[in-house]
Legacy VTK file of the C-alpha trace (Angstrom):
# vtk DataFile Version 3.0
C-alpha trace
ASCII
DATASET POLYDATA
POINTS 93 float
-76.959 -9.949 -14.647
-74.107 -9.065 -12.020
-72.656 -11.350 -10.164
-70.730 -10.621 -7.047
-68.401 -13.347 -6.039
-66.909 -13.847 -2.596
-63.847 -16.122 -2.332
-61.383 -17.552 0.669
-58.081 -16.694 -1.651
-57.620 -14.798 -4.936
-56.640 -17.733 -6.640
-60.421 -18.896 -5.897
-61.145 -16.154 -8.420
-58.897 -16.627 -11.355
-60.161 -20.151 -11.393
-63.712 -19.100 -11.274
-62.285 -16.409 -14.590
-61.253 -19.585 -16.350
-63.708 -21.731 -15.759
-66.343 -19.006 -17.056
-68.274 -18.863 -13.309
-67.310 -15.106 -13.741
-66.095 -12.832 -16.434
-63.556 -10.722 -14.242
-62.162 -10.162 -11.165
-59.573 -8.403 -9.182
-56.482 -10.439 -8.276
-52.765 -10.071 -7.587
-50.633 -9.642 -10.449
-48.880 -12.849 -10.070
-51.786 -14.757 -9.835
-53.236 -13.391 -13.001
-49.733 -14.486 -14.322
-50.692 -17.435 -14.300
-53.946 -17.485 -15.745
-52.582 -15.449 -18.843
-53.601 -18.475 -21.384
-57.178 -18.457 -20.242
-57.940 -14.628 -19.542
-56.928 -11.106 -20.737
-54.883 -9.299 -18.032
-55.772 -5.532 -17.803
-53.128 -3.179 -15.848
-54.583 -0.772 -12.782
-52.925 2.329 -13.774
-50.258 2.741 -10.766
-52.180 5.541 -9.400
-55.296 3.851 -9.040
-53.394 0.825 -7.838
-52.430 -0.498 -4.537
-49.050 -2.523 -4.115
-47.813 -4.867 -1.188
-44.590 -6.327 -0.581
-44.211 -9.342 0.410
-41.261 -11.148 2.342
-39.850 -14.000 3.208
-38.544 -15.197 6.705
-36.995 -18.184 8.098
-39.283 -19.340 11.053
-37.667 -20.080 14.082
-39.316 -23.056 14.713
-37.994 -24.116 11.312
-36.745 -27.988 11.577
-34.475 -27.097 8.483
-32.473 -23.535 9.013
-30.095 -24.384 6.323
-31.857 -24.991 3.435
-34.455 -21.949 4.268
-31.690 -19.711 4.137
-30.484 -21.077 1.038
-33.913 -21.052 -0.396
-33.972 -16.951 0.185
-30.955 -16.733 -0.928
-31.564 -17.912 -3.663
-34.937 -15.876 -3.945
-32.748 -12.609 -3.801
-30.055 -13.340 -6.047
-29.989 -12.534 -9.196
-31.417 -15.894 -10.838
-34.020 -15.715 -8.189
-35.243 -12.641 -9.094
-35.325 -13.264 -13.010
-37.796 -16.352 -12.040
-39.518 -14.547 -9.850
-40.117 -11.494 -12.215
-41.118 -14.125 -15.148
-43.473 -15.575 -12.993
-45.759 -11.882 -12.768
-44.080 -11.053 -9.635
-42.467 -7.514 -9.362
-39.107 -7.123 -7.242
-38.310 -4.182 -5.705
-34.431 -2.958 -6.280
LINES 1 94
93 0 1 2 3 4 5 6 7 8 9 10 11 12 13 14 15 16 17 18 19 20 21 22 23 24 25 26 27 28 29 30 31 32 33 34 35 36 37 38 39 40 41 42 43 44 45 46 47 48 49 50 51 52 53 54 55 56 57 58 59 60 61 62 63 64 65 66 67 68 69 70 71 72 73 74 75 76 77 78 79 80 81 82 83 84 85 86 87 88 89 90 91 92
C-alpha cells in the first residue's frame, strides 16, 4: 500500500521514518543527519539533486547585536564550520 504523507516541516518526516508511520521520505541532508541511528541515509546523486544555501543574518530589530554577531562569527570560523559539517550540514568554501 502507498502512502503519501504531507507534513508542515521536513523534520515532521524523519520522525514519521523513525517512528515507522512511513518507510522513506525526502528530507534535507542535515535533518537526515540526525536521524542516522534510526534510518539508512541514501545520497541523490548531485545531478539529480537540488541544493540551497542557507544564511544567516543579524535582524535589525535584534535586542542583542553583539552576541548575534559573535554567534556568526563563530558559525564561519573555522570551529564553526567543523560542527556544522559534523552535524550533516555542507559549507560552501
Amino acid at each position: 500500500k502507498n502512502v503519501v504523507m504531507t507534513t508542515a516541516t521536513v523534520n515532521e518526516l524523519a520522525v514519521a521514518v523513525k517512528l515507522k508511520t512511513i518507510d522513506a521520505a525526502v528530507v534535507w541532508k542535515a535533518v537526515a543527519f540526525s536521524y542516522s541511528k534510526s534510518a539508512d541515509i541514501i545520497a541523490i546523486p548531485a545531478e539529480k539533486n537540488l541544493t540551497a544555501e542557507v544564511g544567516a543574518a543579524v535582524l535589525l530589530s535584534s535586542s542583542n547585536k553583539e552576541i548575534a554577531t559573535k554567534f556568526i562569527d563563530l558559525m564561519v570560523s573555522e570551529t564553526g564550520r567543523k560542527i556544522l559539517t559534523a552535524n550533516g550540514y555542507t559549507v560552501s568554501e
